[in-house]
Wavefront OBJ file of the C-alpha trace (Angstrom):
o trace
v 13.817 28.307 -4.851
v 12.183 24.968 -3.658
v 15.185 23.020 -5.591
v 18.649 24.462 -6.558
v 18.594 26.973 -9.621
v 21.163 24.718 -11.306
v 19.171 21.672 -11.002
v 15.953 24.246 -12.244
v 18.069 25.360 -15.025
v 19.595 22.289 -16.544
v 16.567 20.472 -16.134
v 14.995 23.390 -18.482
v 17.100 23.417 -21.074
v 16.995 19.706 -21.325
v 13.671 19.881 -22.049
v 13.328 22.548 -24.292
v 16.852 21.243 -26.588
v 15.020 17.957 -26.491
v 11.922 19.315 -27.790
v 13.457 21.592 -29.989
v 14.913 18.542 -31.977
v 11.187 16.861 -32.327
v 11.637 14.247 -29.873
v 8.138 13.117 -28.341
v 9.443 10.910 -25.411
v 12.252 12.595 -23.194
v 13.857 10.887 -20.346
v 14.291 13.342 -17.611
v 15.722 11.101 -14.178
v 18.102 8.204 -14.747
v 17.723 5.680 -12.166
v 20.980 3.146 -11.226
v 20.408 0.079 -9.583
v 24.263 -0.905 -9.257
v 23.513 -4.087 -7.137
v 20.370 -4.928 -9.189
v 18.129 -5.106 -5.584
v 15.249 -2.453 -6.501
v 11.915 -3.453 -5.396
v 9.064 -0.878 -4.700
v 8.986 1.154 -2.088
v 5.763 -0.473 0.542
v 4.977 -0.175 3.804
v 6.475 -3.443 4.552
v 9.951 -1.937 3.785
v 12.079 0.771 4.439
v 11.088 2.243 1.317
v 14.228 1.288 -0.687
v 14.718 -2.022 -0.948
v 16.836 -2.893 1.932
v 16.820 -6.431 2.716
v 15.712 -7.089 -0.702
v 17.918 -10.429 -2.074
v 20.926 -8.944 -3.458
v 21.955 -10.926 -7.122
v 25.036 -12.034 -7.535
v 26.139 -9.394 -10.448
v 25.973 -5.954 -10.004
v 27.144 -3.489 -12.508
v 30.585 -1.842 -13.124
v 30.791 1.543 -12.753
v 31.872 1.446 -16.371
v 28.955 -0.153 -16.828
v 26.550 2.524 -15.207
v 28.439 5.488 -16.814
v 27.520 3.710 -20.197
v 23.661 3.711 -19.296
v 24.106 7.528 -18.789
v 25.317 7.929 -21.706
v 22.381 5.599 -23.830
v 19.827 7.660 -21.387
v 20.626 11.313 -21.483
v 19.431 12.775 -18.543
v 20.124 15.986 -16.370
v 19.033 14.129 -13.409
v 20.689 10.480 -11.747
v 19.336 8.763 -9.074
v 21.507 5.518 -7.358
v 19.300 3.429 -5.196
v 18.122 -0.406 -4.992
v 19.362 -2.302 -1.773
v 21.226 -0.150 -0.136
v 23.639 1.346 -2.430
v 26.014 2.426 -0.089
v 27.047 -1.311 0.003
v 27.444 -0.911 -3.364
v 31.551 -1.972 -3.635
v 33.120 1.258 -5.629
v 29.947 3.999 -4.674
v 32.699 6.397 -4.013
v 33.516 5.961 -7.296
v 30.492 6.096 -8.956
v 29.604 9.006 -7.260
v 32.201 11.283 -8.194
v 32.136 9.683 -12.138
v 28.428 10.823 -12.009
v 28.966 14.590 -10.340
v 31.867 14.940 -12.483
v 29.720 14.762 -15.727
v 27.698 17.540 -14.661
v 24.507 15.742 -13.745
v 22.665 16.020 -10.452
v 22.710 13.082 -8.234
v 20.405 11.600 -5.348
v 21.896 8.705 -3.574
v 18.864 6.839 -2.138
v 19.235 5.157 0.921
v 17.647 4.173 4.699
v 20.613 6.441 6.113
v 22.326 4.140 8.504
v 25.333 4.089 7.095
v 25.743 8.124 5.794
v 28.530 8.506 8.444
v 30.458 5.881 8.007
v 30.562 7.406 3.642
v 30.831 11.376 4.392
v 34.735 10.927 3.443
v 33.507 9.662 0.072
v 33.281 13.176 -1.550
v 33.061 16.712 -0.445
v 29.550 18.692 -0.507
v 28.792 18.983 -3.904
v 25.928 21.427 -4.478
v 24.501 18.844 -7.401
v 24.416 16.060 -4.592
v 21.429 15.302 -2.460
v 21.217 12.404 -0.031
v 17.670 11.279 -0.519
v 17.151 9.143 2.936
v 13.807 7.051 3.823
v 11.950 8.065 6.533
v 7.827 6.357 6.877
v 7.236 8.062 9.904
v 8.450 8.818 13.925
v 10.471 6.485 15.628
v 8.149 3.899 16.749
v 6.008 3.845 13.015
v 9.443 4.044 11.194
v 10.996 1.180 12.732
v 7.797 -1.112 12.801
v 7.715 -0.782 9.064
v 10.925 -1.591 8.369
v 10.814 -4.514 11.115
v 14.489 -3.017 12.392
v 14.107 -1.789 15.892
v 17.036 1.445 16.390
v 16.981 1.804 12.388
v 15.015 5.309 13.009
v 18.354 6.886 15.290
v 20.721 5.289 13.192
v 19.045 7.264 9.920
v 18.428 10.537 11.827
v 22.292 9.930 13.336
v 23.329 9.900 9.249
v 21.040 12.839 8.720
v 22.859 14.909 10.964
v 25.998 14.259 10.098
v 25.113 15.183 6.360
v 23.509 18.368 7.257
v 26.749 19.214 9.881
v 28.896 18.554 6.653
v 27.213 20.803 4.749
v 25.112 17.895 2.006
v 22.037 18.623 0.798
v 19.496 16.207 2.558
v 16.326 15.471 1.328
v 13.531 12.991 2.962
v 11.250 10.513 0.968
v 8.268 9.573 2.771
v 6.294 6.180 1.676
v 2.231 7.019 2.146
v 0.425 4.003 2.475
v -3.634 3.728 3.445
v -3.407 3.015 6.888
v -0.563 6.405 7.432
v -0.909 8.842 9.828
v -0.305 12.464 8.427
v -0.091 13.916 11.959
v 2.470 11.455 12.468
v 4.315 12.602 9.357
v 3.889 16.288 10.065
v 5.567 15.203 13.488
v 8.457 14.216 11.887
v 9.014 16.888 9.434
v 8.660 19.069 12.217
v 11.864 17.554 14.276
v 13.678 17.430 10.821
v 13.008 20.749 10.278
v 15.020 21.212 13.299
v 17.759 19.630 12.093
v 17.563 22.173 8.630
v 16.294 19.567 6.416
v 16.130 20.976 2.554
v 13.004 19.005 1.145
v 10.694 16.037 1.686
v 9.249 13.777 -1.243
v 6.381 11.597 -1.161
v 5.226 8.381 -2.866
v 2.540 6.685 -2.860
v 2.284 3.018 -1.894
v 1.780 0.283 -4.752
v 0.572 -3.179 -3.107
v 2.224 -6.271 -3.350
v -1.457 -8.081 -3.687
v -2.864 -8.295 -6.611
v -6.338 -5.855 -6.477
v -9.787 -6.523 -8.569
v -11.145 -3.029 -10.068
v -13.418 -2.792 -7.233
v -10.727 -3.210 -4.306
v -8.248 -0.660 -6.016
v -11.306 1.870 -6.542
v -11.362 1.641 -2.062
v -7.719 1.578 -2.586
v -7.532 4.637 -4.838
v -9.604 6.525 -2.317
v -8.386 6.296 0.835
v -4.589 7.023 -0.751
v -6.490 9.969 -2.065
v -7.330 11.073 1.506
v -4.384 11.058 2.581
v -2.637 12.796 -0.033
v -5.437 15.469 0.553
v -4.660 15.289 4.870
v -0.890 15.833 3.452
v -1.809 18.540 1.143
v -3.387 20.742 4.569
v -0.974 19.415 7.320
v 2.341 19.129 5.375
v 2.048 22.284 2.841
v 4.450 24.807 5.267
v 7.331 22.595 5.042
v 9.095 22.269 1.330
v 7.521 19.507 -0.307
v 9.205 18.578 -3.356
v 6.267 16.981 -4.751
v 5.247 18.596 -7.893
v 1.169 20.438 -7.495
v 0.134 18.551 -10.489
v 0.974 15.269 -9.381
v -0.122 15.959 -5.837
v -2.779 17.035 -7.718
v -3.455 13.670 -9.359
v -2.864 11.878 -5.740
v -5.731 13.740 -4.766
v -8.301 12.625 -7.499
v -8.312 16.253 -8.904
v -7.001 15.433 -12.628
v -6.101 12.646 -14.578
v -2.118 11.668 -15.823
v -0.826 9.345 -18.430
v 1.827 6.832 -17.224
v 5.357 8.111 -18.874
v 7.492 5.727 -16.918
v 9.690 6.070 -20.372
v 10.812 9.434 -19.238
v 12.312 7.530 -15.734
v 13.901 4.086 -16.696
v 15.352 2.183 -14.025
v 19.097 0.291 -15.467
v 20.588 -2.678 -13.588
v 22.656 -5.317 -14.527
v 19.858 -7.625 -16.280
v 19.082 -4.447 -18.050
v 16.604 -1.693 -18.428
v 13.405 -2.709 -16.750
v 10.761 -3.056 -18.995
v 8.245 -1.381 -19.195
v 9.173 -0.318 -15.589
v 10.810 -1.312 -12.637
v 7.154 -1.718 -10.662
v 5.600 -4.276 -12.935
v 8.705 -6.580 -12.756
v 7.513 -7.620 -16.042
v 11.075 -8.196 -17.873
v 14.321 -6.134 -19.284
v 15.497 -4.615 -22.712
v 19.244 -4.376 -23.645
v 18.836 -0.574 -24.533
v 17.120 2.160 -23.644
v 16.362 2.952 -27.206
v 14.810 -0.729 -27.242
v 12.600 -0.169 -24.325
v 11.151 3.039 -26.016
v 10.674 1.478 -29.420
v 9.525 -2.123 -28.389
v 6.904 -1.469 -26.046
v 3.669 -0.628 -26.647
v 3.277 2.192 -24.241
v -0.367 2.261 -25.098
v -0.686 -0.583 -23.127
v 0.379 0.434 -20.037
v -1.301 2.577 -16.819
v -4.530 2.622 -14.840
v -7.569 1.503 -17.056
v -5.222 -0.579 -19.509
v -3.238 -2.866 -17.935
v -4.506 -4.856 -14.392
v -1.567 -4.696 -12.843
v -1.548 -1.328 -13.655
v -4.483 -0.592 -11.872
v -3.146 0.242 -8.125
v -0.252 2.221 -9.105
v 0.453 6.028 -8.759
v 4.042 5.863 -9.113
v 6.136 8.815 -9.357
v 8.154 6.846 -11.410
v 5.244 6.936 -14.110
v 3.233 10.113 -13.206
v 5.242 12.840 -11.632
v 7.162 12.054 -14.619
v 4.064 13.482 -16.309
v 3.960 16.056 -14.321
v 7.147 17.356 -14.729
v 7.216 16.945 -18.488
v 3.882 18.793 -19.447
v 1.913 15.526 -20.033
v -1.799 15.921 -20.279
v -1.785 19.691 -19.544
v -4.301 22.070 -18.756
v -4.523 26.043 -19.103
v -2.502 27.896 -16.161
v 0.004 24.859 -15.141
v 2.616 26.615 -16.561
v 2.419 29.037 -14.070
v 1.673 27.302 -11.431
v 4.746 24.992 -11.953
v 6.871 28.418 -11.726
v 4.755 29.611 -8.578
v 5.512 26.404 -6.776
v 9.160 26.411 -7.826
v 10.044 29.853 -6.577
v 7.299 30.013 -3.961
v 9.579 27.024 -2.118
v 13.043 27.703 0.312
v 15.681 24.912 0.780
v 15.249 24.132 4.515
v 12.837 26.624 5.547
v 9.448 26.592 6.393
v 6.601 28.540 5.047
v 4.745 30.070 7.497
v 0.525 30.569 6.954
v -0.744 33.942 6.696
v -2.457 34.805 9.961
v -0.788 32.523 12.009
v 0.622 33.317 15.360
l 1 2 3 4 5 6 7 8 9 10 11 12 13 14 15 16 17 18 19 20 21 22 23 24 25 26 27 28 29 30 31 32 33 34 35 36 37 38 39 40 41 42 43 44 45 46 47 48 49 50 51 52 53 54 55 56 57 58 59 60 61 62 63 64 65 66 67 68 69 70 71 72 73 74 75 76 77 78 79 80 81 82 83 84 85 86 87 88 89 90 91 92 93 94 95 96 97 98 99 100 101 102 103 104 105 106 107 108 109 110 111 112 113 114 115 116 117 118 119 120 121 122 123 124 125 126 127 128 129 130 131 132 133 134 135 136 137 138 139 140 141 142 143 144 145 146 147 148 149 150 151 152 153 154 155 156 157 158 159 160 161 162 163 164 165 166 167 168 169 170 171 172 173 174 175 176 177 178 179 180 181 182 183 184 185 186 187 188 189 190 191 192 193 194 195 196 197 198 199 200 201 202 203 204 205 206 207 208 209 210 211 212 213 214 215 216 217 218 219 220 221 222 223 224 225 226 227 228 229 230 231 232 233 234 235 236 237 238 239 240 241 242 243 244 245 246 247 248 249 250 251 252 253 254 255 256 257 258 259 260 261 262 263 264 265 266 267 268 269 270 271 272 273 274 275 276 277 278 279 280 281 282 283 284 285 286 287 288 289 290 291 292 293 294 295 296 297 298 299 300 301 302 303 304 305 306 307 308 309 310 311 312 313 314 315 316 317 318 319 320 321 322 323 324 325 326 327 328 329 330 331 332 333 334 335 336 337 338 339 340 341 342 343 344 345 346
């Protein structure tokens, strides 16, 4: 299995109870922004926000467990900052794990050691830690020289505890796949269970011309990641990988993947920046969805978000005949950890 059978499974009948009852758009991942610090993730950055400005409120846990409950979803995600400096995390942690749902606390991994005593392995928790690259490339995007040990230190204490440990990977038009096969290959090492990657969204503003040259080197890469990254288990869905690539076309469903912090649920999502409902049921009735996504809205235009698309993916948007099976092919045709090896090779 290329993700635990209990995340597969509740994730499945989510879906189909949802859809049994009529309901046309289905939120699917829950993301928390406790200290109300998300930004997108960019080559400039670590990939999750760390040394965003924090605000001065952040959320109560009380707070956060009432968002899950407004937003029904199997899956939670805890990132913006670094949420580990999130006050009561240990808390909010075991509230969330406790109701059943299946947890990735996003983070640049510096500080996973120093937080192991927080809660034993839980096999619905995943640390989800931000890795652009080797040493040298990791830490000159982040602009933190030593932040690349100090996140493969806290990856190997996870993994000696006995965590799940997944790696997201931030693709951006100037990345080097050989350089990100090079690091999957010395995480692999270390018995990594998955990798992840997103796409870059700019910070500039693009005309339709420059995000066309945009559009198409990010499509080259995703297609160098497709042949040099394939044997390891990427947790990247095939249809959105195959949308990365320029092979089919997605609607935006960022509805299915709200992002909560304490101004509120970003609306219409968290990469637009554009504003905040007070409920989730708000945000789904207000906006005008129709509005939104490449070829509608400029801002729009650059983005590939797996916020908005893999979202898609993942909830049968825009199908076509056979992805169906090849969702189930990819799913069981993955191992936690291990590495596919090519037919023929040596």
């Amino acid at each position: 299995m290329r993700y635990p059978f209990g995340l597969v499974l509740d994730s499945a009948r989510h879906l189909a109870s949802r859809k049994f009852r009529g309901d046309k758009k289905i939120p699917i991942l829950l993301t928390l922004d406790p200290l109300g610090a998300s930004v997108s993730p960019c080559c400039g950055g670590n990939g999750n926000g760390a040394g965003a400005s924090l605000q001065r409120d952040m959320l109560t846990v009380e707070q956060c467990l009432a968002a899950m409950n407004e937003c029904d979803t199997p899956l939670v995600a805890v990132w913006g900052g670094e949420p580990l400096d999130y006050p009561e995390i240990a808390r909010l942690t075991r509230e969330i794990l406790e109701r059943g749902k299946h947890l990735f606390l996003c983070t640049d991994g510096t500080r996973i050691r120093r937080h192991l005593h927080m809660i034993p392995p839980y096999t619905n928790f995943f640390w989800n830690i931000y890795l652009n690259g080797t040493e040298q490339v990791h830490d000159a995007r982040t602009g933190r020289p030593g932040m690349f040990a100090e996140a493969l230190d806290g990856v190997k204490a996870a993994k000696n505890a006995g965590f799940f440990v997944l790696i997201t990977t931030t693709i951006c038009p100037d990345t080097d796949i050989r350089d990100v096969a090079a690091l999957y290959e010395k995480l692999h090492e270390m018995h990594v269970d998955g990798y992840m990657l997103s796409p870059h969204y700019p910070a500039q503003k693009l005309c339709r011309n420059s995000a066309a040259v945009f559009h198409e080197k990010m499509r080259q890469k995703f297609r160098e990641a497709g042949e040099l990254l394939s044997d390891y288990n990427l947790l990247t869905s095939p249809i959105y990988l195959e949308y990365l690539r320029g092979e089919r076309e997605l609607d935006c469903c960022s509805w299915g993947s709200p992002v909560y912090g304490p101004q509120g649920w970003a609306a219409p999502c968290h990469v637009l920046n554009y504003g905040y409902e007070p409920h989730y049921k708000t945000l789904v009735e207000k906006t005008v969805w129709e509005n939104f996504g490449r070829g509608m809205n400029p801002p729009c235009e650059p983005c590939a978000s797996h916020t908005g698309y893999e979202t898609a993916a993942l909830l049968g948007v825009n199908p076509k005949a056979g992805d169906f099976w090849k969702m189930l092919a990819w799913q069981f045709g993955g191992n936690l950890g291990e590495k596919r090896e090519r037919a023929g090779r040596a």
